[in-house]
N, CA, C and O atoms as a printed pandas DataFrame, in Angstrom:
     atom_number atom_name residue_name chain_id  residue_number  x_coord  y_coord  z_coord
0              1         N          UNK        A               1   88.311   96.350  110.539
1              2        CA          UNK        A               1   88.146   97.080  111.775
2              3         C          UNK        A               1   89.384   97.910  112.074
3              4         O          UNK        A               1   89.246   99.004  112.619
4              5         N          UNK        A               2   90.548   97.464  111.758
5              6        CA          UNK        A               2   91.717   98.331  111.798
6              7         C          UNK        A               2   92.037   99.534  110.911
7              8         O          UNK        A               2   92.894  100.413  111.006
8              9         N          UNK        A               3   91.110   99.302  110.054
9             10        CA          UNK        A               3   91.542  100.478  109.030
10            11         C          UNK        A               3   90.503  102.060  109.732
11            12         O          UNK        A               3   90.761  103.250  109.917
12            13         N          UNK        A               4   89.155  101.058  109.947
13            14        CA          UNK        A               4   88.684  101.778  110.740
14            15         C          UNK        A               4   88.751  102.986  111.779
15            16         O          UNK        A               4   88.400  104.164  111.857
16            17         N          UNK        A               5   89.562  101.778  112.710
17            18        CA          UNK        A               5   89.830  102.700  114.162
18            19         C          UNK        A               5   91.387  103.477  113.379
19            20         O          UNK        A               5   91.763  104.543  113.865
20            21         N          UNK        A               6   92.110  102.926  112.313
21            22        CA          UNK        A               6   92.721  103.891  111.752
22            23         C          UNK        A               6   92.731  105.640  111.459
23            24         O          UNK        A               6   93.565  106.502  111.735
24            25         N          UNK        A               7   91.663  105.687  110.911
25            26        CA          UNK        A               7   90.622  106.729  109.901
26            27         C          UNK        A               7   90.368  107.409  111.358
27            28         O          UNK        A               7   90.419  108.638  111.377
28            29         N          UNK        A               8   90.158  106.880  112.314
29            30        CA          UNK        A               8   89.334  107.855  113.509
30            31         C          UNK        A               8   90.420  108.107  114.561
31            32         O          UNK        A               8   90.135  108.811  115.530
32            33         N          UNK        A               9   91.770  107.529  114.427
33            34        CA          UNK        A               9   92.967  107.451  115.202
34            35         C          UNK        A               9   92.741  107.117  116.620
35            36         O          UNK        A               9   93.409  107.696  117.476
36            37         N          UNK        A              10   91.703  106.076  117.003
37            38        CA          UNK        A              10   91.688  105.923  118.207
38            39         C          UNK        A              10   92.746  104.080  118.494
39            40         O          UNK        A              10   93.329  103.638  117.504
40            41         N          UNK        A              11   92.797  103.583  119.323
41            42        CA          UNK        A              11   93.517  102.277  119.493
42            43         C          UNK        A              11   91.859  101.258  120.263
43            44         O          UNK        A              11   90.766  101.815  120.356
44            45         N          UNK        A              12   92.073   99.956  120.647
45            46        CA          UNK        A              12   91.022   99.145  120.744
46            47         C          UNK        A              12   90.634   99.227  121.706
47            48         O          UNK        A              12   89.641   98.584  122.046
48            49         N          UNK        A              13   91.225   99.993  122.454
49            50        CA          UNK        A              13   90.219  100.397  124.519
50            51         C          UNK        A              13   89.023  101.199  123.984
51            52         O          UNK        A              13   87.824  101.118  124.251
52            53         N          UNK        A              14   89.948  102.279  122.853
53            54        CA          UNK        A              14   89.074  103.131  122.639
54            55         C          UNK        A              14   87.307  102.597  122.043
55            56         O          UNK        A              14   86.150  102.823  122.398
56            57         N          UNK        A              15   87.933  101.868  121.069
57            58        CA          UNK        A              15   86.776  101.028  120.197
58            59         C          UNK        A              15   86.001  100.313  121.611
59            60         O          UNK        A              15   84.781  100.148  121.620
60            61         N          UNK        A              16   86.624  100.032  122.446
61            62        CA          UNK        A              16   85.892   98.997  123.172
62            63         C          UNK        A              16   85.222   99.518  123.960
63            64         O          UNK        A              16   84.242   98.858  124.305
64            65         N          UNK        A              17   85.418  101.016  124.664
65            66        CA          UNK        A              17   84.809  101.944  125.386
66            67         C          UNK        A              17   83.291  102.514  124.394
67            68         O          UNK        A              17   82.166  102.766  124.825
68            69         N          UNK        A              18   83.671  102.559  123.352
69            70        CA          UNK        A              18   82.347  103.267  122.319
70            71         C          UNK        A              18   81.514  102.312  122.136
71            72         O          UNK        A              18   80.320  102.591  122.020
72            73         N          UNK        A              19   81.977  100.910  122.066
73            74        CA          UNK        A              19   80.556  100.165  121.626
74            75         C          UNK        A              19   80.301   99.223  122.725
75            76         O          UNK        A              19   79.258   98.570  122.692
76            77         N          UNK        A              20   81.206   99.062  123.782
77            78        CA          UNK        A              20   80.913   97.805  124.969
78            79         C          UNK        A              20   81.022   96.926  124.620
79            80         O          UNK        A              20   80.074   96.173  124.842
80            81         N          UNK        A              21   82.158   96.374  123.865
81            82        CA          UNK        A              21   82.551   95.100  123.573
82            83         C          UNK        A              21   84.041   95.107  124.025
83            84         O          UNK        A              21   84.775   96.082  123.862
84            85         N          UNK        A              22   84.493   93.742  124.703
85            86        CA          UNK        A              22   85.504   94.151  125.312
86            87         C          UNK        A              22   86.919   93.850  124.427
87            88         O          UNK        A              22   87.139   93.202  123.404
88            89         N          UNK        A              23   87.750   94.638  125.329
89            90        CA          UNK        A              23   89.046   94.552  124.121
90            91         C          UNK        A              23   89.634   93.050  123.704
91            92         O          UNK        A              23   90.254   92.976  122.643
92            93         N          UNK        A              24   89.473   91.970  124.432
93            94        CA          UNK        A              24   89.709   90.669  123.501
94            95         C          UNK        A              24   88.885   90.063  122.615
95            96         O          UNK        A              24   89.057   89.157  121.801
96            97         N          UNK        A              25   87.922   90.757  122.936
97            98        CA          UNK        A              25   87.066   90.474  121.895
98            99         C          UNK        A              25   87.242   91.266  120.263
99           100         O          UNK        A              25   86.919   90.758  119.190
100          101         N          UNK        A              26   87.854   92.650  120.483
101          102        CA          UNK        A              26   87.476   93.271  119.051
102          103         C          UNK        A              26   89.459   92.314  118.741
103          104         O          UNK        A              26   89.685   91.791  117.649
104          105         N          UNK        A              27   90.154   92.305  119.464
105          106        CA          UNK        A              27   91.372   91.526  119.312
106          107         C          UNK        A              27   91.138   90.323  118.522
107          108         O          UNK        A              27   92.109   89.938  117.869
108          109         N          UNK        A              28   89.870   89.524  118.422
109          110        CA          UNK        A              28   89.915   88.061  118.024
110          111         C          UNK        A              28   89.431   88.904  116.696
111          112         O          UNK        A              28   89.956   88.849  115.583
112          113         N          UNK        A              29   88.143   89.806  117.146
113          114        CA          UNK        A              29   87.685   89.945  115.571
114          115         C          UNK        A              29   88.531   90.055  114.369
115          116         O          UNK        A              29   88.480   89.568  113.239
116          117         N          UNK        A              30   89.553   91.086  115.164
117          118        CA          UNK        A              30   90.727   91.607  114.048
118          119         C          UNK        A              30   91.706   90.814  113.496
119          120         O          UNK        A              30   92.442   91.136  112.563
120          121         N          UNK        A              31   91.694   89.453  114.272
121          122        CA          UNK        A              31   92.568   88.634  113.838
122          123         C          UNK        A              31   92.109   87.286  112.756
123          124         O          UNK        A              31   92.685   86.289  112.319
124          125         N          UNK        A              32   90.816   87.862  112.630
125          126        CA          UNK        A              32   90.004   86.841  111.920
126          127         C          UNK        A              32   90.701   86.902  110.454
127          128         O          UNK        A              32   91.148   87.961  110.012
128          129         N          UNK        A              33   90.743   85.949  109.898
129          130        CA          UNK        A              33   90.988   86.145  108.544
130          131         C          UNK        A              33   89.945   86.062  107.593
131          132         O          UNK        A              33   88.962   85.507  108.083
132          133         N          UNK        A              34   89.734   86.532  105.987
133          134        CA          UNK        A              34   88.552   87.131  105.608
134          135         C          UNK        A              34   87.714   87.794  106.382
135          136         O          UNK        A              34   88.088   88.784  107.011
136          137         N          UNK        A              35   86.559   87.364  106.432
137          138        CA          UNK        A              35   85.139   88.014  107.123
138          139         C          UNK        A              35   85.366   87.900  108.457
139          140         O          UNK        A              35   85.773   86.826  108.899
140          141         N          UNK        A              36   85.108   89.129  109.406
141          142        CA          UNK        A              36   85.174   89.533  110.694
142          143         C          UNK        A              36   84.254   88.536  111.325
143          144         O          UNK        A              36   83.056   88.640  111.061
144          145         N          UNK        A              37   84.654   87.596  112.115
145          146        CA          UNK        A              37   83.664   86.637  112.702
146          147         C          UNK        A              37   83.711   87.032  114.378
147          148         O          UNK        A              37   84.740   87.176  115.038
148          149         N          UNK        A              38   82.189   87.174  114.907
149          150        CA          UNK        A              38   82.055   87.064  115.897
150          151         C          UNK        A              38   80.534   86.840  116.156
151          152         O          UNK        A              38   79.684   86.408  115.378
152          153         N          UNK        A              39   80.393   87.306  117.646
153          154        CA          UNK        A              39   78.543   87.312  118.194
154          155         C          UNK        A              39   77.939   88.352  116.913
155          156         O          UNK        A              39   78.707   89.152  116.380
156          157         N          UNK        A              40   76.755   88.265  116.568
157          158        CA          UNK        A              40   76.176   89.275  115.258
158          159         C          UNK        A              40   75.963   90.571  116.431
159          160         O          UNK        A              40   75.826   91.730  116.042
160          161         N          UNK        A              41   75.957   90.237  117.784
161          162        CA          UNK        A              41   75.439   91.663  118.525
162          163         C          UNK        A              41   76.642   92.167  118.620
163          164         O          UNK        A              41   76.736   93.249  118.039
164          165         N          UNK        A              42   77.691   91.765  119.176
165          166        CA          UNK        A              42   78.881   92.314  119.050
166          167         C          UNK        A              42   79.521   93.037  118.069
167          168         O          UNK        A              42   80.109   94.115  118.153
168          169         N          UNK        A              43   79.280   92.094  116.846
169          170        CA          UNK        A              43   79.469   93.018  115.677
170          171         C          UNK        A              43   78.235   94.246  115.053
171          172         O          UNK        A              43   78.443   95.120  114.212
172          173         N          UNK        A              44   77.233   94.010  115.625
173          174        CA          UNK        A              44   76.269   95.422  115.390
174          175         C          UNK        A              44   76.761   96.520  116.336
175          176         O          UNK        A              44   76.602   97.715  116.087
176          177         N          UNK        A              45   77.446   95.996  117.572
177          178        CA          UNK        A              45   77.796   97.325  118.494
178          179         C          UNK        A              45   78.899   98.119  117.831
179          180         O          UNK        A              45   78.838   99.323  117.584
180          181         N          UNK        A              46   79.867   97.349  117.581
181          182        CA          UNK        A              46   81.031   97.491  117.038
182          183         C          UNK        A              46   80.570   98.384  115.610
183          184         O          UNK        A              46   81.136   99.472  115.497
184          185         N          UNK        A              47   79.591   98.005  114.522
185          186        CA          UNK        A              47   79.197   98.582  113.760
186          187         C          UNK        A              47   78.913   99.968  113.704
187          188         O          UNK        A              47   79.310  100.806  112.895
188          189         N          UNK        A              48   77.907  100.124  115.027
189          190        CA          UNK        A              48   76.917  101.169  115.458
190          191         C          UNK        A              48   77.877  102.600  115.472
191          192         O          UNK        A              48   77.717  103.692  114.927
192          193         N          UNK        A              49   79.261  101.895  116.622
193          194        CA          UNK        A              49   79.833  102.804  117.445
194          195         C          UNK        A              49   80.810  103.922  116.164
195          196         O          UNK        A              49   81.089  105.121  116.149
196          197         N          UNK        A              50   81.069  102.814  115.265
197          198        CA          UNK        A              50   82.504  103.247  114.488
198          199         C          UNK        A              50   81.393  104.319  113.139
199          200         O          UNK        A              50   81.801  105.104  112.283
200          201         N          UNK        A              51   80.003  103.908  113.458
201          202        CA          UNK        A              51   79.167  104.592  112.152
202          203         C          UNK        A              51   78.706  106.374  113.194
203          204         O          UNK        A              51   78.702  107.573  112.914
204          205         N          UNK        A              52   78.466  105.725  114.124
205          206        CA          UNK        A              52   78.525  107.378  115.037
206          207         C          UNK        A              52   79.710  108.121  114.752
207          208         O          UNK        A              52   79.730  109.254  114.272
208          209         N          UNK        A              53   80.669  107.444  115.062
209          210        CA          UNK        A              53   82.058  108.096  114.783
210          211         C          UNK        A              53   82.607  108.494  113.825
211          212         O          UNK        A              53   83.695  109.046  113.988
212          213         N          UNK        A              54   81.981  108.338  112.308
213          214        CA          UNK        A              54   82.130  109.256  111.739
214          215         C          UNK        A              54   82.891  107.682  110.762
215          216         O          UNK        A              54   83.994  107.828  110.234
216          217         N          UNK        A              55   82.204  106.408  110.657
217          218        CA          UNK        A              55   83.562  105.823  109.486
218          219         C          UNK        A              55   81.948  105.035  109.150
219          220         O          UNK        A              55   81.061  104.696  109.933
220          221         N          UNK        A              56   82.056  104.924  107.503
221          222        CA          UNK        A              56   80.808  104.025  106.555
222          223         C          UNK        A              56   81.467  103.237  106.592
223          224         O          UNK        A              56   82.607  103.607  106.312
224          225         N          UNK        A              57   81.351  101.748  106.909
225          226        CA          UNK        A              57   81.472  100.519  106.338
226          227         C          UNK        A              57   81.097  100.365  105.094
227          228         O          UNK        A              57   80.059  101.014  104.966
228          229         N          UNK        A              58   81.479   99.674  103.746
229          230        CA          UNK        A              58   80.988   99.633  103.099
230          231         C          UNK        A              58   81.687   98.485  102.510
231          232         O          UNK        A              58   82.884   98.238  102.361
232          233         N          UNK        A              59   79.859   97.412  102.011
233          234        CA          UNK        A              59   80.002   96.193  101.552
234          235         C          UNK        A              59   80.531   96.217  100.454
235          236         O          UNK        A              59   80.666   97.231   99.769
236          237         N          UNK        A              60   81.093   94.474  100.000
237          238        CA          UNK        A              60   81.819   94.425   98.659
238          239         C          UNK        A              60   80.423   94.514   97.580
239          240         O          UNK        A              60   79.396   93.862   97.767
240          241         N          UNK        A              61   80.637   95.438   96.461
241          242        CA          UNK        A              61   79.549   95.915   95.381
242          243         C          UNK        A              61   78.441   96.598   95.442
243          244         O          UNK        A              61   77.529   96.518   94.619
244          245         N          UNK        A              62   78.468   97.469   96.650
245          246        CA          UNK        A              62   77.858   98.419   97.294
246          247         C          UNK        A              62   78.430   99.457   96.919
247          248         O          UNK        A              62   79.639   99.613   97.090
248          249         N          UNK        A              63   77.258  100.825   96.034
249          250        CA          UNK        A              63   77.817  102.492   96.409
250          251         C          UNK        A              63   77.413  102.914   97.858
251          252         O          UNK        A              63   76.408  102.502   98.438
252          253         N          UNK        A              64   78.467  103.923   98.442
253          254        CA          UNK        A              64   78.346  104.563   99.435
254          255         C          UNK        A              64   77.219  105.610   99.058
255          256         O          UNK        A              64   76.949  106.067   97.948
256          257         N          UNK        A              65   76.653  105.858  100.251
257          258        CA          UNK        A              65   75.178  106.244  100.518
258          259         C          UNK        A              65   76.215  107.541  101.057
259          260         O          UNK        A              65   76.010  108.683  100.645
260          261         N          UNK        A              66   76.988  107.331  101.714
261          262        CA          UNK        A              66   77.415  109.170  102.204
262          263         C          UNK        A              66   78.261  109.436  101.261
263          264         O          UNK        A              66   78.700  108.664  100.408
264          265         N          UNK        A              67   78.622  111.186  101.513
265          266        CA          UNK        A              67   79.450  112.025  101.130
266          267         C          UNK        A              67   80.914  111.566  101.876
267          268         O          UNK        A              67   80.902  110.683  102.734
268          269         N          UNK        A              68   82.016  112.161  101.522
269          270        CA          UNK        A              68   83.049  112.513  102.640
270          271         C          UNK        A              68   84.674  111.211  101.639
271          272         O          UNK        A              68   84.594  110.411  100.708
272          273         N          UNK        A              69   86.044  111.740  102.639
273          274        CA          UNK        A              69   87.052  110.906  102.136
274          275         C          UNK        A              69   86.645  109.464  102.797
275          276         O          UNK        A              69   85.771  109.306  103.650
276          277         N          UNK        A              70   87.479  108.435  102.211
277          278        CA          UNK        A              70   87.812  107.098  102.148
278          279         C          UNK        A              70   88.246  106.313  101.668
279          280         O          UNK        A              70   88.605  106.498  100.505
280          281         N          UNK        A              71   88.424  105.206  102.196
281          282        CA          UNK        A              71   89.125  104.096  101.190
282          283         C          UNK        A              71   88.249  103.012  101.465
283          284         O          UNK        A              71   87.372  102.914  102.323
284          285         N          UNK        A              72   88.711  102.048  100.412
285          286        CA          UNK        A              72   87.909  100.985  100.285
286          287         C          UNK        A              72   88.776   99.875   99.786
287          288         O          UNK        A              72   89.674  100.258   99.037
288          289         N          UNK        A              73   88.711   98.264  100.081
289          290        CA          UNK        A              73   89.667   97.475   99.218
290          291         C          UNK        A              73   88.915   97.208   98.458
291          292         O          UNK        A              73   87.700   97.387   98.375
292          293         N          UNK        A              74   90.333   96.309   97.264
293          294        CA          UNK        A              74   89.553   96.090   96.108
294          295         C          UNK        A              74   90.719   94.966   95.670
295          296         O          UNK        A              74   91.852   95.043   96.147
296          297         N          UNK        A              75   90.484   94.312   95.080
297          298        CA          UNK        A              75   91.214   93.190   94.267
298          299         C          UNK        A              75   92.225   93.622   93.897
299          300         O          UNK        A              75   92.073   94.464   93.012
300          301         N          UNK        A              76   93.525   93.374   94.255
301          302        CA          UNK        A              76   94.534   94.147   93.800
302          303         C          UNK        A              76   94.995   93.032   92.408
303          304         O          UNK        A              76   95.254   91.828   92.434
304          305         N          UNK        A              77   94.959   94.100   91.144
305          306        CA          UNK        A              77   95.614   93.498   90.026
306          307         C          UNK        A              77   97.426   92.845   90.352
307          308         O          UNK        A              77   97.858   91.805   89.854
308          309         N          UNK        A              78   97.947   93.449   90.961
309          310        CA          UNK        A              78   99.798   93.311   91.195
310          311         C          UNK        A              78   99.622   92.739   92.953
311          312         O          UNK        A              78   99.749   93.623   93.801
312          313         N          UNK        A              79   99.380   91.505   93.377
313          314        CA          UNK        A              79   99.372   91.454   95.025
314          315         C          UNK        A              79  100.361   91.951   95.780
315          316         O          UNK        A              79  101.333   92.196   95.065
316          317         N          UNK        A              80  100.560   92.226   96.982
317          318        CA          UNK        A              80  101.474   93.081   97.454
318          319         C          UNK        A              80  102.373   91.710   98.228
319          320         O          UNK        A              80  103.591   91.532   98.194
320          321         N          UNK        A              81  101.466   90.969   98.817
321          322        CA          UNK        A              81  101.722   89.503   99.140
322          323         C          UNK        A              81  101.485   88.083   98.598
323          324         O          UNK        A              81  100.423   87.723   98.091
324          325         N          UNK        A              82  102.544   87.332   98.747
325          326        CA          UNK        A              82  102.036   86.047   97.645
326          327         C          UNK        A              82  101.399   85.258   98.291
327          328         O          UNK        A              82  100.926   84.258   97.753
């Protein structure tokens, strides 16, 4: 979600104003480690808002269905952290 609201340069009021989820809430999401855990509606709003806005989510072993720049993670061969 951070790389996200990265890509669109907004901060988490902003995120929280576009999809109606409130800012401690996208706060816990982001602090989740691995998989973004929250309400599944929360995370469809959150989904919805950032896919209007112009950013694809895209699952692990999934091709992107759109055009356009991005990034994506990936298994880093050299970790950056141990």
């Amino acid at each position: 979600m951070r790389a996200a609201r990265a890509l669109l340069g907004i901060d988490q009021k902003r995120l929280s104003e576009l999809s109606g989820v409130s800012v401690p809430t996208i706060q816990r999401m982001e602090t989740s480690k691995g998989n973004v855990r929250g309400v599944v509606d929360s995370l469809t709003r959150i989904i919805a808002a950032l896919d209007q806005a112009g950013v694809e989510l895209i699952a692990e072993n999934v091709v992107s269905s759109s055009t356009g720049r991005g990034v994506r993670f990936k298994e880093p061969s050299n970790p950056v952290h141990p």
